[in-house]
DRENVEXGU-543625 format. One record per residue: residue number from 0; residue in one letter; z negated, y, x negated of N, C-alpha, C in turn. Coordinates in steps of 0.1 Angstrom, whole numbers. Atoms other than C-alpha are relative to their C-alpha. Layout:
N
     i   aa    n.pz    n.py    n.px   ca.pz   ca.py   ca.px    c.pz    c.py    c.px
   NUM    A       Z       Y       X       Z       Y       X       Z       Y       X
...
***
This chain:
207
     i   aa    n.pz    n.py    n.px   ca.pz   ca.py   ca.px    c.pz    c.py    c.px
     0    X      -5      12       7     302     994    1173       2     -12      10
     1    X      -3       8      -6     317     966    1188      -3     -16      -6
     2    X       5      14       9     309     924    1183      11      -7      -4
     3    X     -13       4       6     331     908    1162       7      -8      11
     4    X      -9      18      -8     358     886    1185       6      -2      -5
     5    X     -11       5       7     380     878    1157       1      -7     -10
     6    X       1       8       5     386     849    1138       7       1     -15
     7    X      -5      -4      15     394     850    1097      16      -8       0
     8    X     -10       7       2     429     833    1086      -7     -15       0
     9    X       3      12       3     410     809    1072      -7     -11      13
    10    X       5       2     -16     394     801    1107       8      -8       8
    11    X      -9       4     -11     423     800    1126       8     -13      -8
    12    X      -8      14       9     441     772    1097     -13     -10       6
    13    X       6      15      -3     410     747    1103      -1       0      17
    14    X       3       9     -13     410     752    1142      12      -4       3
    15    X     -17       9       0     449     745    1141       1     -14      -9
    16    X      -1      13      12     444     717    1117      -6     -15      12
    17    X       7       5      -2     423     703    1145       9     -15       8
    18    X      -7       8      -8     429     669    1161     -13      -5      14
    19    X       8       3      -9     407     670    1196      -6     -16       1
    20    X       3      10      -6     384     640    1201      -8      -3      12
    21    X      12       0     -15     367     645    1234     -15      -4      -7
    22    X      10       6      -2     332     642    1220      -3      -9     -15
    23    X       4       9      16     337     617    1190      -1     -10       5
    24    X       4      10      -2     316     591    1198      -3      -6      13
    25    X      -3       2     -15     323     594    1237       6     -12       1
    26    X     -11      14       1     346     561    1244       1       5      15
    27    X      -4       2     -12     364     552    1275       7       9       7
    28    X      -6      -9      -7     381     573    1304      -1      15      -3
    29    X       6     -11      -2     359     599    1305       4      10     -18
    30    X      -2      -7      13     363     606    1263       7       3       1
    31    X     -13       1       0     400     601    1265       4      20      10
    32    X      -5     -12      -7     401     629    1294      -3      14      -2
    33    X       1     -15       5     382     657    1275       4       0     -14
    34    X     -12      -2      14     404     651    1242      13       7      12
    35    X      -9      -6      -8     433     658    1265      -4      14       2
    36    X       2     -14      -9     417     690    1281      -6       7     -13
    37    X       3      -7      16     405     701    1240      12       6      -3
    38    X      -9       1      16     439     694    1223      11       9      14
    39    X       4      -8     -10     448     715    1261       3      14      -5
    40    X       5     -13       6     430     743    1248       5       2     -12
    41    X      -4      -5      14     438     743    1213      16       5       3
    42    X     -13      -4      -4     476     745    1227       0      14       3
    43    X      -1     -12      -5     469     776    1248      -2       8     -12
    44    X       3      -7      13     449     792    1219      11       0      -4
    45    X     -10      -8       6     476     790    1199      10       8       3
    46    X     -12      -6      -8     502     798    1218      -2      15       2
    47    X       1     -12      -6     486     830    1228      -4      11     -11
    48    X      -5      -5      11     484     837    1192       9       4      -6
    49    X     -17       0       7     518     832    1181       6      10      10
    50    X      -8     -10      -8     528     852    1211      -7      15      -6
    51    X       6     -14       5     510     884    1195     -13       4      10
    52    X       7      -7      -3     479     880    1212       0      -1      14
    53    X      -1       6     -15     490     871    1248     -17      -2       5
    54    X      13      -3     -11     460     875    1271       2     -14       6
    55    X      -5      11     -11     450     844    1292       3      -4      12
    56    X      -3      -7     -11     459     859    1325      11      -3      -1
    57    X     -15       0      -1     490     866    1313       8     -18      -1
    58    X      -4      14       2     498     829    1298      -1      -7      12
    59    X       2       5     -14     487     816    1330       8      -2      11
    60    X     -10      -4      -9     510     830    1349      16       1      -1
    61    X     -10      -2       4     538     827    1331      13     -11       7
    62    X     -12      12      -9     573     807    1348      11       1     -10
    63    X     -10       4      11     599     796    1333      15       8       1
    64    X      -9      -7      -1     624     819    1344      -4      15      -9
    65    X       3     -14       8     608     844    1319       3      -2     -10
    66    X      -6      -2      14     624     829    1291      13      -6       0
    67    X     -12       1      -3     657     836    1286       8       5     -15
    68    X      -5      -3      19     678     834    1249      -9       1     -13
    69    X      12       4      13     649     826    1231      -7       7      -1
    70    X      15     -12      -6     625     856    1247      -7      -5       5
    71    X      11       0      -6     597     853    1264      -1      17       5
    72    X       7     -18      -6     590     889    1286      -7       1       9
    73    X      10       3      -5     561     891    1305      -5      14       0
    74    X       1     -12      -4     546     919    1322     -19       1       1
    75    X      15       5       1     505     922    1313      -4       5      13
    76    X       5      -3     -12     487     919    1344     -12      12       4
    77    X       6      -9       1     463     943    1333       2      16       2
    78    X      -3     -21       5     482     977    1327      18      -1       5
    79    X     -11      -4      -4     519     964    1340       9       3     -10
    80    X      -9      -5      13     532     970    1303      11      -9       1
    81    X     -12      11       5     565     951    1292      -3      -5     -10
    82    X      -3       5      16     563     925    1262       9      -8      -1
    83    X      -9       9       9     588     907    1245       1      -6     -10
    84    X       4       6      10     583     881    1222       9     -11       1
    85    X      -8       2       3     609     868    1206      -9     -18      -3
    86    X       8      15       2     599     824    1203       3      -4     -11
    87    X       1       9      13     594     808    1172       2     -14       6
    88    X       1      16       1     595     772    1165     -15      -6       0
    89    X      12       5      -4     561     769    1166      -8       5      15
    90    X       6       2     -16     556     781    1202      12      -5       5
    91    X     -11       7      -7     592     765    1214      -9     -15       0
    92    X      13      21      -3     567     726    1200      -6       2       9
    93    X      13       2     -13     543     738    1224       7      -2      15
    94    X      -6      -1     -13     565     745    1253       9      -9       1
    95    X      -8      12      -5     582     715    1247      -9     -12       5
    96    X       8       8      -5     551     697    1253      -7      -1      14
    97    X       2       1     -14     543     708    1287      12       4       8
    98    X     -16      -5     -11     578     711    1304      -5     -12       7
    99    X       4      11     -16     573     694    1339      10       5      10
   100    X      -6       0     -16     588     687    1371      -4      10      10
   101    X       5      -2     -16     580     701    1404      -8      15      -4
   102    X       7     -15       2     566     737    1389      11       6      -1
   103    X      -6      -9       9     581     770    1379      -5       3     -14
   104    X       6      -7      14     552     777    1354       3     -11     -11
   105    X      -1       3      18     552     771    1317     -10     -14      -2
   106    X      18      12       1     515     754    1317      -7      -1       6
   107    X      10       7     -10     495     734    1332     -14       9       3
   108    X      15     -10      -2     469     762    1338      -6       0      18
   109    X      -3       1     -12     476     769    1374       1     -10       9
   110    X       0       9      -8     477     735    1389       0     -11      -9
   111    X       5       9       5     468     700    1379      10      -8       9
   112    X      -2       9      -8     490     667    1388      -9     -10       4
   113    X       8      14      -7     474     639    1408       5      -6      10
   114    X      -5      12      -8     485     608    1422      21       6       7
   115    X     -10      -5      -2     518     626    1417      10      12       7
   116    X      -3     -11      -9     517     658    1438      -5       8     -11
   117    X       2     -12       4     511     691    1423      -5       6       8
   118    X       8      -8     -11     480     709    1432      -1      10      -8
   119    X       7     -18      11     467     748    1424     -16      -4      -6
   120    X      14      -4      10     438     755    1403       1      13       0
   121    X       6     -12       0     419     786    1408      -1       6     -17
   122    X      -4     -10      14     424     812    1379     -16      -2      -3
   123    X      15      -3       3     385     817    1375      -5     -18      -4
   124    X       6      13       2     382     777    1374       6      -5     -14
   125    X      -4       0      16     406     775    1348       1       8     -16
   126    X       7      -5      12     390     802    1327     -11      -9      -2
   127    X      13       8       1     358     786    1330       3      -9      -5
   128    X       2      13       7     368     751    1317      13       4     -12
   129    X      -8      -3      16     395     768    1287     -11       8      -8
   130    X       8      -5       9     363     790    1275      -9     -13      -2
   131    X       9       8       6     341     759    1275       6      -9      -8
   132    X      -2      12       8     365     736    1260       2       5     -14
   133    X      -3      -5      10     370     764    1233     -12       1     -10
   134    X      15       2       9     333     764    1224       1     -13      -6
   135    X      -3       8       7     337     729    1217       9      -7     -13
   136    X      -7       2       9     367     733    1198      -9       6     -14
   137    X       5      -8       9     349     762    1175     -13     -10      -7
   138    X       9      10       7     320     734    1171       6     -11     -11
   139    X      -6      15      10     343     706    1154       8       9     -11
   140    X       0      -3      12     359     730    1133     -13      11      -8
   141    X      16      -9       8     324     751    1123       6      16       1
   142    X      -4      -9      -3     335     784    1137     -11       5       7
   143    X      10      -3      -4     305     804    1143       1      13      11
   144    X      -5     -10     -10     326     831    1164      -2      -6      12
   145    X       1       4     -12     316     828    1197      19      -3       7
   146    X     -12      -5      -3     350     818    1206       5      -3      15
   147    X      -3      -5     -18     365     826    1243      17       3      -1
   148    X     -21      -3      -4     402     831    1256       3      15      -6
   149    X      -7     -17       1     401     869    1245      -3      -2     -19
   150    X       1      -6      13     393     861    1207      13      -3     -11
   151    X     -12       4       3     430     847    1203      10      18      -8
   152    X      -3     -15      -2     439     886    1211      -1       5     -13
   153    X       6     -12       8     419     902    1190       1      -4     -16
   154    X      -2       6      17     423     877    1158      14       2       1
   155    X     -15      -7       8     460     886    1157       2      16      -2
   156    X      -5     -19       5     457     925    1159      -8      -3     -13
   157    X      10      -1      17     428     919    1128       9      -7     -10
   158    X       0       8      11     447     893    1112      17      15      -5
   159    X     -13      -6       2     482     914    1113      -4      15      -1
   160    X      -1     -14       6     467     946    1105      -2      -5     -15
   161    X       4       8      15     452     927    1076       9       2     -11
   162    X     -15       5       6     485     916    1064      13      14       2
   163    X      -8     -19      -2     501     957    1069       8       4       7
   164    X      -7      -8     -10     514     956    1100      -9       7       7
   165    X       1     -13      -4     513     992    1113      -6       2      15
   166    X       9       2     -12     488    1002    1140      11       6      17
   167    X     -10      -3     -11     519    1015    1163       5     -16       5
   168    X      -4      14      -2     532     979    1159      -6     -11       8
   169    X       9      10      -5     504     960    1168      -6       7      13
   170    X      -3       0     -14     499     981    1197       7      -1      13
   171    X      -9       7     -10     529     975    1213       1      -9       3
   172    X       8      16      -7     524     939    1209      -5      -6      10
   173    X       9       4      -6     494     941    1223       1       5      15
   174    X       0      -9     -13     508     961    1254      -9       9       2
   175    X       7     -13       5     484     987    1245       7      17       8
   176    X      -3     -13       2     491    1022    1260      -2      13      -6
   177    X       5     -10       8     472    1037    1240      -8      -5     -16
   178    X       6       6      11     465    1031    1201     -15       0      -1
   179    X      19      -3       1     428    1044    1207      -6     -13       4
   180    X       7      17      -5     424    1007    1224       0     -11      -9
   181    X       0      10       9     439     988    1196     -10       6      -9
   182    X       6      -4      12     418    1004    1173     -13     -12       1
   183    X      10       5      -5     390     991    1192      -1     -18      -9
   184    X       0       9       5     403     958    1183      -1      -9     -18
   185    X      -5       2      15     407     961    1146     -18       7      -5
   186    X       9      -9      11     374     980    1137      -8      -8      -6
   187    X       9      12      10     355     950    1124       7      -3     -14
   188    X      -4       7      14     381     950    1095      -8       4     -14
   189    X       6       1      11     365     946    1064       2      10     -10
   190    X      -6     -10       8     360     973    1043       4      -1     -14
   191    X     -10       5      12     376     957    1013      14       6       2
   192    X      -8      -2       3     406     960    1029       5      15      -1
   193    X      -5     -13       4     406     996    1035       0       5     -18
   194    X      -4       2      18     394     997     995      12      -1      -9
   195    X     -10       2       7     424     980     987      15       6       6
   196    X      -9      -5     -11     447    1000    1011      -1      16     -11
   197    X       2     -10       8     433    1034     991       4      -2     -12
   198    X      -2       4      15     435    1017     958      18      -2      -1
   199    X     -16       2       2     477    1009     964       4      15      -1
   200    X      -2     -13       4     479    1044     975      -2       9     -12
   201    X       3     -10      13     466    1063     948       8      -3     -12
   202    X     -11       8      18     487    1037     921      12       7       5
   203    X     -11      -7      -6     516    1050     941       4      18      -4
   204    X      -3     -15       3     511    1086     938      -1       0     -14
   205    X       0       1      14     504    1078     899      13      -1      -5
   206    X      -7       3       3     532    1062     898      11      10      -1
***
């Protein structure tokens, strides 16, 4: 058995709902600059939702010449798969908010501006401060999922099997080569819904 890493619908509505305050009752520079690096985070998160799940590796690394006619295609750094994910209007608001100068990439993951130059940021530094700012997010909306850059993943295969897309489907998505991995990701679903997955069937054959 595996630990849950995936977040309910209703989860993912109040940490999208959220409006980062660095802290709350922080003031000054310092509050100001971890609302930014929250509301940050909550961006990526979603984004890597809406994309079906997008890995943070992959987001990371993403440039702007990878989207072309309103695709996104991106090659997981993991397994070298192809995906294609067609952009909504709710990840085109996001990527309208970080369009910048002087890069190729998408987001601010990979490098930080200062004093007007563009520097790199280490992959491992900017895991580390997107999984801690995501604990903090999971605190202000009361999310008791340990949540981390990979539980983005795993709450869209749960949420979209949930809702009856097909486990072929959601492993392609997921750039999966093999559905024995997505499964992995789905096994915490609720046995309700199989319940009610049997229960349609059977009215069906009645019918």
């Amino acid at each position: 058995p595996t630990v849950k890493r995936g977040i309910t619908t209703g989860e993912f509505r109040r940490l999208k709902s959220l409006s980062p305050a660095g802290g709350g009752a922080e003031a000054g520079e310092t509050g100001r600059k971890r609302a930014a690096v929250e509301a940050a985070a909550l961006d990526f998160f979603l984004f890597s939702f809406y994309a079906m799940g997008m890995p943070f590796t992959d987001l990371a690394h993403l440039r702007k010449r990878q989207v072309k006619d309103g695709v996104l295609t991106y090659r997981r750094c993991k397994t070298g798969r192809q995906v294609r994910v067609k952009l909504e209007k709710c990840m085109l608001d996001i990527l309208e908010k970080y369009k910048a100068e002087g890069t190729d990439y998408l987001f601010p993951i990979l490098y930080k501006v200062k004093d007007g130059k563009v520097h790199p940021v280490s992959y491992p530094c900017a895991l580390n401060r997107y999984n801690r700012s995501l604990k903090q997010l999971a605190r202000q909306a009361g999310i008791a999922v340990n949540l981390t850059s990979y539980v983005a993943r795993h709450s869209w295969a749960s949420i979209a099997y949930e809702h009856g897309i097909g486990l072929p489907v959601i492993s392609k998505a997921l750039g999966h080569t093999d559905t024995k991995t997505t499964l992995i990701y789905i096994e915490g679903i609720k046995d309700e819904r199989l319940a009610e997955a049997n229960r349609e069937l059977l009215e069906r054959i009645r019918a």
